[in-house]
Z-matrix of the N, CA and C atoms (Angstrom, degrees):
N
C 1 1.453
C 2 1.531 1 108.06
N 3 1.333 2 126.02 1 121.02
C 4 1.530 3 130.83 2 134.00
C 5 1.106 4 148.90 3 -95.65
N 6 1.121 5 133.49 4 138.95
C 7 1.706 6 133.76 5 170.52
C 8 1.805 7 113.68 6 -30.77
N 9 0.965 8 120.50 7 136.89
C 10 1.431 9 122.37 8 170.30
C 11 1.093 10 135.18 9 -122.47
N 12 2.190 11 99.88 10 -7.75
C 13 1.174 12 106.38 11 178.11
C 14 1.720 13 89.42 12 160.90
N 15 1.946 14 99.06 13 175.53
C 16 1.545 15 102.84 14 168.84
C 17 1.063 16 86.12 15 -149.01
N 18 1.625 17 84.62 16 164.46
C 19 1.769 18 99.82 17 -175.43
C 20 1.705 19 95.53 18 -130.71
N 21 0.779 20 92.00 19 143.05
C 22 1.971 21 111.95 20 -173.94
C 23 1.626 22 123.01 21 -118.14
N 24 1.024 23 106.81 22 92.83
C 25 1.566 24 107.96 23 -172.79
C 26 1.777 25 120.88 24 -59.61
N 27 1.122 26 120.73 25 109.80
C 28 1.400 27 117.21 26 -171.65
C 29 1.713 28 120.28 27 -96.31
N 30 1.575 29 131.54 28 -170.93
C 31 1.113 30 144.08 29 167.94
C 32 1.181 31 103.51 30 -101.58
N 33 1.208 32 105.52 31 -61.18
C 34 1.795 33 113.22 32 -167.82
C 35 1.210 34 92.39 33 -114.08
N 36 1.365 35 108.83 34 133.65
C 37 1.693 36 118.70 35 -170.25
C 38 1.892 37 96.02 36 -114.25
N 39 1.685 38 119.03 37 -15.74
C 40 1.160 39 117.95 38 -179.76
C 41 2.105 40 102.92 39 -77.62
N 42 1.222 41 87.00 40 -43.67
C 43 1.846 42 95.86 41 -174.29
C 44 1.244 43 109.67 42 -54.48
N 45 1.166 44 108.92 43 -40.58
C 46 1.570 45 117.94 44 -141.94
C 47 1.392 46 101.96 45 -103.43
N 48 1.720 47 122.36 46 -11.47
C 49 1.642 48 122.68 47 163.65
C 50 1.215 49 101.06 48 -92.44
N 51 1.471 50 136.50 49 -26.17
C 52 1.167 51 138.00 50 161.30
C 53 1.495 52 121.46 51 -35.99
N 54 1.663 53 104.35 52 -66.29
C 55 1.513 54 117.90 53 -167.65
C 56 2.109 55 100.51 54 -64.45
N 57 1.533 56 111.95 55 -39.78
C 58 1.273 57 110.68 56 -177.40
C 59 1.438 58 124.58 57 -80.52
N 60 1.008 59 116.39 58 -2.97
C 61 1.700 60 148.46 59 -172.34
C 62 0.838 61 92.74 60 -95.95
N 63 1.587 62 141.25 61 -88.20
C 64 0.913 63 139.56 62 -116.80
C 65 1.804 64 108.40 63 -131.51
N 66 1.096 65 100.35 64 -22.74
C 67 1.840 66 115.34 65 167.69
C 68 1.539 67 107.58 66 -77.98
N 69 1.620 68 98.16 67 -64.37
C 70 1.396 69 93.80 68 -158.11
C 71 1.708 70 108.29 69 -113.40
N 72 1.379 71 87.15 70 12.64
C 73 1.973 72 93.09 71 143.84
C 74 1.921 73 107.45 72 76.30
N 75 1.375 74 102.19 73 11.18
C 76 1.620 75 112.08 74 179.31
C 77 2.194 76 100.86 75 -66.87
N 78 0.691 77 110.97 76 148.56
C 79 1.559 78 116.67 77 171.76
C 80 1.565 79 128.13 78 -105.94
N 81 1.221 80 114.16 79 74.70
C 82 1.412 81 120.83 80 176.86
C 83 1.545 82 148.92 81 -11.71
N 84 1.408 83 124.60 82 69.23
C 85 1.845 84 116.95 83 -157.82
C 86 1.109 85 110.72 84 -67.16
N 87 1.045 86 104.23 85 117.24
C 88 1.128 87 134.35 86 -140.11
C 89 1.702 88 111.02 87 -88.07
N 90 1.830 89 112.77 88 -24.86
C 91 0.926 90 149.78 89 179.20
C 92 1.460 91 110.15 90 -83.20
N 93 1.548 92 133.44 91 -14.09
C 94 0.743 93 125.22 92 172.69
C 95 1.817 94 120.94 93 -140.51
N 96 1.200 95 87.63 94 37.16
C 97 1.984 96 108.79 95 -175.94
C 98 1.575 97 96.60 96 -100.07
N 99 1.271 98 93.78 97 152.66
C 100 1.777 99 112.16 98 -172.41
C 101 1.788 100 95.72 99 -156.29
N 102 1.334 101 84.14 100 168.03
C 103 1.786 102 108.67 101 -178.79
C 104 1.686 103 86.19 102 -29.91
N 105 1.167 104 107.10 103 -69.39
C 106 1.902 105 119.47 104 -144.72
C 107 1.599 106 99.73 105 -95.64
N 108 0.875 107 131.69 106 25.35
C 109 1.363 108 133.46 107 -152.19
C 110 1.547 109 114.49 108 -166.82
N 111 1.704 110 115.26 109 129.69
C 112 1.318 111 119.55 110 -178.30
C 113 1.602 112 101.73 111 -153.21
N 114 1.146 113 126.39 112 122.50
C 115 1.458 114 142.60 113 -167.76
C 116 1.303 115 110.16 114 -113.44
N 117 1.172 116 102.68 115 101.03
C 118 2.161 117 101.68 116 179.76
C 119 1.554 118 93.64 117 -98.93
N 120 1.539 119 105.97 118 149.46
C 121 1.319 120 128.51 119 165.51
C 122 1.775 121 100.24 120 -92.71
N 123 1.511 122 102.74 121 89.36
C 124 1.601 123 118.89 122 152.93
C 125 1.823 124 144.54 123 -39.38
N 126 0.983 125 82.08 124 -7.61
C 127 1.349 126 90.06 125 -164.87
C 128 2.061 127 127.63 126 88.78
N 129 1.576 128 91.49 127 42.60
C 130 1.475 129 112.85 128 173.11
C 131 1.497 130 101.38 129 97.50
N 132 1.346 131 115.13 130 20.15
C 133 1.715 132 112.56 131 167.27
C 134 1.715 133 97.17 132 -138.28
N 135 1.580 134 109.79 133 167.31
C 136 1.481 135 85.06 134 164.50
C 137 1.243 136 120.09 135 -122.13
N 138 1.266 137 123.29 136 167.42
C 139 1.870 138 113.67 137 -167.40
C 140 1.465 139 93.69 138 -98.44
N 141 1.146 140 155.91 139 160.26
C 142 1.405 141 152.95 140 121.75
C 143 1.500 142 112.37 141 -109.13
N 144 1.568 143 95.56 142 136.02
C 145 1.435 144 111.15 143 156.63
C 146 1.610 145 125.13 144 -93.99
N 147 1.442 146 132.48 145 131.03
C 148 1.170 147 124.72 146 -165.14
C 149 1.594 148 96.79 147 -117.14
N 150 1.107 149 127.34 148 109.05
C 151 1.539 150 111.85 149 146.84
C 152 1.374 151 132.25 150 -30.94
N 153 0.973 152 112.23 151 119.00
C 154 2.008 153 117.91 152 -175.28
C 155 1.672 154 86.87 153 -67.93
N 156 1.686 155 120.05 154 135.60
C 157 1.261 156 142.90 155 158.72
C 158 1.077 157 90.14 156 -39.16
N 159 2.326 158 118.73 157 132.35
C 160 1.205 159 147.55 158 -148.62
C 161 1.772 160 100.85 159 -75.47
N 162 1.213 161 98.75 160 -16.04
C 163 2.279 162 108.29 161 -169.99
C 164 1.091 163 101.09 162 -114.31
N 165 1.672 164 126.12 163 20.45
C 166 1.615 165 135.11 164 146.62
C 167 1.500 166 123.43 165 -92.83
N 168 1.270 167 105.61 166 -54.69
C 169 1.695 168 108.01 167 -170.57
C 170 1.417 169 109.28 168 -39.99
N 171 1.450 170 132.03 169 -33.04
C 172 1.449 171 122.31 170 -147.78
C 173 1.625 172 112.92 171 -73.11
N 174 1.551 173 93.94 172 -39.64
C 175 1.884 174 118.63 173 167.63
C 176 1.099 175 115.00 174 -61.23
N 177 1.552 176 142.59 175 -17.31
C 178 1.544 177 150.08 176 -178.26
C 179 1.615 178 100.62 177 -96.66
N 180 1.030 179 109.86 178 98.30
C 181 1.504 180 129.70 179 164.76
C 182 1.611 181 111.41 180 -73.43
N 183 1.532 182 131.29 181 116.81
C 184 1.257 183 116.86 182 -177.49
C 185 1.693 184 98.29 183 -115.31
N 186 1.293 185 141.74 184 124.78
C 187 1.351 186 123.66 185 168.62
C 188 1.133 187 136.78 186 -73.02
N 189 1.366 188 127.37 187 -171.81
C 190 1.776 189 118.74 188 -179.34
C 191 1.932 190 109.85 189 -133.37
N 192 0.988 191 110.59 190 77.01
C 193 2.112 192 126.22 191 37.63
C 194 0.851 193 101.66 192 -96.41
N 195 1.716 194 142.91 193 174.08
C 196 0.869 195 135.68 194 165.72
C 197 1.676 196 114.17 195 -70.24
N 198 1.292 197 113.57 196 177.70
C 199 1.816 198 127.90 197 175.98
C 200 1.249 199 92.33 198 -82.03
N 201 1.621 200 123.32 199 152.08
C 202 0.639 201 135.15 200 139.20
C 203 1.695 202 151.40 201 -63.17
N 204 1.785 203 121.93 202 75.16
C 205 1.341 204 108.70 203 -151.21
C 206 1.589 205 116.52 204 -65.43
N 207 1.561 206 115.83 205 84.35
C 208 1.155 207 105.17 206 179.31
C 209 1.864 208 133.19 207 -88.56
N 210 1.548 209 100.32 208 16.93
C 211 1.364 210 107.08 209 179.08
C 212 1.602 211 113.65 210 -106.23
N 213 1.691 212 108.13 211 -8.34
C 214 1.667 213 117.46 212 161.62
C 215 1.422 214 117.63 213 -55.34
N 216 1.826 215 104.16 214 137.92
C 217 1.150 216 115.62 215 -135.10
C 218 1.877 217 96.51 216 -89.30
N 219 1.421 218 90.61 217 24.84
C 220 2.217 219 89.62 218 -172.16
C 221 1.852 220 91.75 219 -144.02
N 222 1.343 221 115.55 220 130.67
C 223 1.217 222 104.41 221 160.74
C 224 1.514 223 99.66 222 -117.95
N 225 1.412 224 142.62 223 169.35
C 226 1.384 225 153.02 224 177.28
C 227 1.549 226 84.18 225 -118.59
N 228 1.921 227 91.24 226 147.07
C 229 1.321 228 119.38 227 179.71
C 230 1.140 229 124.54 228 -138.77
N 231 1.099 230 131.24 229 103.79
C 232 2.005 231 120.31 230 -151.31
C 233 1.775 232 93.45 231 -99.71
N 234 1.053 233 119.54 232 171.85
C 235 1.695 234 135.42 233 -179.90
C 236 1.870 235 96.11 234 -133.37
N 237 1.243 236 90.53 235 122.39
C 238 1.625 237 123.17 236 -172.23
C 239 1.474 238 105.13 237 -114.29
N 240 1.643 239 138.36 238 173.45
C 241 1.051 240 138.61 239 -135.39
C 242 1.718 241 76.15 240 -132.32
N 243 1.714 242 122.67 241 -56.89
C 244 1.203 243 145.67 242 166.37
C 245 1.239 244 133.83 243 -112.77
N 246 1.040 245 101.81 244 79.29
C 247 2.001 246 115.08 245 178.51
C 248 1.845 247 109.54 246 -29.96
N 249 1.231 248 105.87 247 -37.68
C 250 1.627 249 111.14 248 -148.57
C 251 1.741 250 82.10 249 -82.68
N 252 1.378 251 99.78 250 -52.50
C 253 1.551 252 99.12 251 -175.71
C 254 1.542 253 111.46 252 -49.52
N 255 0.733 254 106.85 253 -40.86
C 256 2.004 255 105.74 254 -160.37
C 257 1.598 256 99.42 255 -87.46
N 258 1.120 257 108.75 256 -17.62
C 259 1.692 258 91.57 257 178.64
C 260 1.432 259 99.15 258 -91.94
N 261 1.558 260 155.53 259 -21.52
C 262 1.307 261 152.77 260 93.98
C 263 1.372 262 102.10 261 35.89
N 264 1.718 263 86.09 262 -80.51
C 265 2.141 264 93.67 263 -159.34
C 266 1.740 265 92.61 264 -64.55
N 267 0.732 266 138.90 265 -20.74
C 268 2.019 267 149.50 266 -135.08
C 269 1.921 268 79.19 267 -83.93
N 270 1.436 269 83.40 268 -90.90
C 271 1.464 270 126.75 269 -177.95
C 272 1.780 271 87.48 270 -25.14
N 273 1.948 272 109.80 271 -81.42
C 274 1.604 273 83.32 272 -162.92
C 275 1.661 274 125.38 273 -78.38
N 276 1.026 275 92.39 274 36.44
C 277 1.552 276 105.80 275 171.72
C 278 1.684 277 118.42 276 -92.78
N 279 1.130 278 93.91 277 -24.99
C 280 2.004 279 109.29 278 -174.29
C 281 1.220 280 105.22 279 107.42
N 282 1.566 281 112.74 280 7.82
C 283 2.253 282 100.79 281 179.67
C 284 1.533 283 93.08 282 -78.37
N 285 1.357 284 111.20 283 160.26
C 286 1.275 285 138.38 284 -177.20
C 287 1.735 286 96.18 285 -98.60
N 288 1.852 287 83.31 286 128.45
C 289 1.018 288 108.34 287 175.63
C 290 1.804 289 130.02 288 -93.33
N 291 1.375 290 115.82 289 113.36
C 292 1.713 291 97.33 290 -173.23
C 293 1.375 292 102.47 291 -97.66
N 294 1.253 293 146.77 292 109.52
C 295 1.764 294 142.38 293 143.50
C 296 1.669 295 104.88 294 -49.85
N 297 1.344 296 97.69 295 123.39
C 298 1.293 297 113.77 296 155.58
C 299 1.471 298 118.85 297 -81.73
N 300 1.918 299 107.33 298 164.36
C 301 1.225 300 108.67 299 169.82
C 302 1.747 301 115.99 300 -92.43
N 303 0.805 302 100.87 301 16.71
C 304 1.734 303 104.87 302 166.68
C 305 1.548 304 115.59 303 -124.76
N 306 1.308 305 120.06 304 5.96
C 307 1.500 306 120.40 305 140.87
C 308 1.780 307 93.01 306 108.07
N 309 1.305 308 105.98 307 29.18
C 310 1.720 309 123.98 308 179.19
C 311 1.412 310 92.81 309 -111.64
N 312 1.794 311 107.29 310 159.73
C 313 1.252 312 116.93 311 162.23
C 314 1.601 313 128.43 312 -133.36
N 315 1.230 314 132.70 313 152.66
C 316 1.149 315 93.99 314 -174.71
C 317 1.639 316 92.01 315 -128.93
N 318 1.732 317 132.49 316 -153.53
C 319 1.359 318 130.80 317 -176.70
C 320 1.583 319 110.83 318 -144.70
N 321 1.072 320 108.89 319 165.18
C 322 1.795 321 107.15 320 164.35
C 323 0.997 322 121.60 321 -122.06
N 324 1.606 323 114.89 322 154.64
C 325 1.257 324 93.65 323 -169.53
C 326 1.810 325 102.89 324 -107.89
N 327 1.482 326 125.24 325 -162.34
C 328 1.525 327 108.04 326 171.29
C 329 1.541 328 134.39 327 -50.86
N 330 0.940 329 95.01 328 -25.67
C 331 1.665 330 111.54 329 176.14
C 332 1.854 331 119.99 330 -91.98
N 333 1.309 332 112.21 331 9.60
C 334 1.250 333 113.21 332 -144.21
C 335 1.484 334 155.98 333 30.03
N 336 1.291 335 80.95 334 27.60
C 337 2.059 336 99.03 335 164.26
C 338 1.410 337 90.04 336 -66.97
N 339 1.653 338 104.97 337 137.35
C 340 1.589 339 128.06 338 175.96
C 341 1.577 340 90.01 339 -97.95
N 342 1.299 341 95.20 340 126.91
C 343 1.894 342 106.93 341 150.17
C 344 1.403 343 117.54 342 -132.70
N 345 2.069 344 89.33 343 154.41
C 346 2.030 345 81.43 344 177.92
C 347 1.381 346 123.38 345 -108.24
N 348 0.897 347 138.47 346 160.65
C 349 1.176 348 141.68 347 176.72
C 350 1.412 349 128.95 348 -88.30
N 351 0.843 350 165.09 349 85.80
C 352 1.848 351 163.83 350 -101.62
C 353 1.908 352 105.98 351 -161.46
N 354 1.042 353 98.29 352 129.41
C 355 1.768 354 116.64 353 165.70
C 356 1.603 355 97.73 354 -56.86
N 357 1.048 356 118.57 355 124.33
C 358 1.660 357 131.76 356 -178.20
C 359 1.609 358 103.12 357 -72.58
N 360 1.200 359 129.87 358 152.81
C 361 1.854 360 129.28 359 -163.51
C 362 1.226 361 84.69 360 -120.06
């Protein structure tokens, strides 16, 4: 068995293909996007964004910035060429920055899903 992909349930499905599109540089298939639905080509996995069912969003409070949900039971971890660089570009972009106490970092995204960032092997 392998991974083939994750799918991530969102609030804002316009923000949040925005921020991964266009922040963190994922490329949208384009062939298989719908109202509720956005499929990035990951880099040989696929990312999906799901719109949360239309009689959910109203109960999901997101703040400005958002919180960070760091007790959710999935974090995403992308592999970068230069860690130091991209949390740089991250940071002067307005993403929220987390420092760890073991000298790791991780980010948020609009919704406050935490992801990490990793030196690619």
């Amino acid at each position: 068995m392998r991974m083939s992909g994750v799918l991530l349930f969102v609030k804002d499905l316009g923000e949040m293909t925005a921020f991964y599109r266009d922040l963190i540089g994922f490329r949208p298939v384009l062939e298989t996007s719908q109202d509720d639905w956005v499929e990035f080509d990951a880099g040989g996995a696929a990312f999906v964004l799901h719109a949360i069912p239309r009689h959910i969003p109203d109960s999901v409070e997101i703040g400005v910035p958002p919180a960070a949900r760091e007790s959710a039971s999935c974090k995403l971890i992308f592999a970068v060429d230069d860690p130091e660089a991209e949390r740089a570009r991250l940071l002067a972009a307005g993403v929220t920055i987390l420092q760890r106490s073991w000298g790791a970092w991780d980010a948020v995204d609009p919704e406050g899903n935490v992801f990490g960032i990793r030196a690619s092997s």
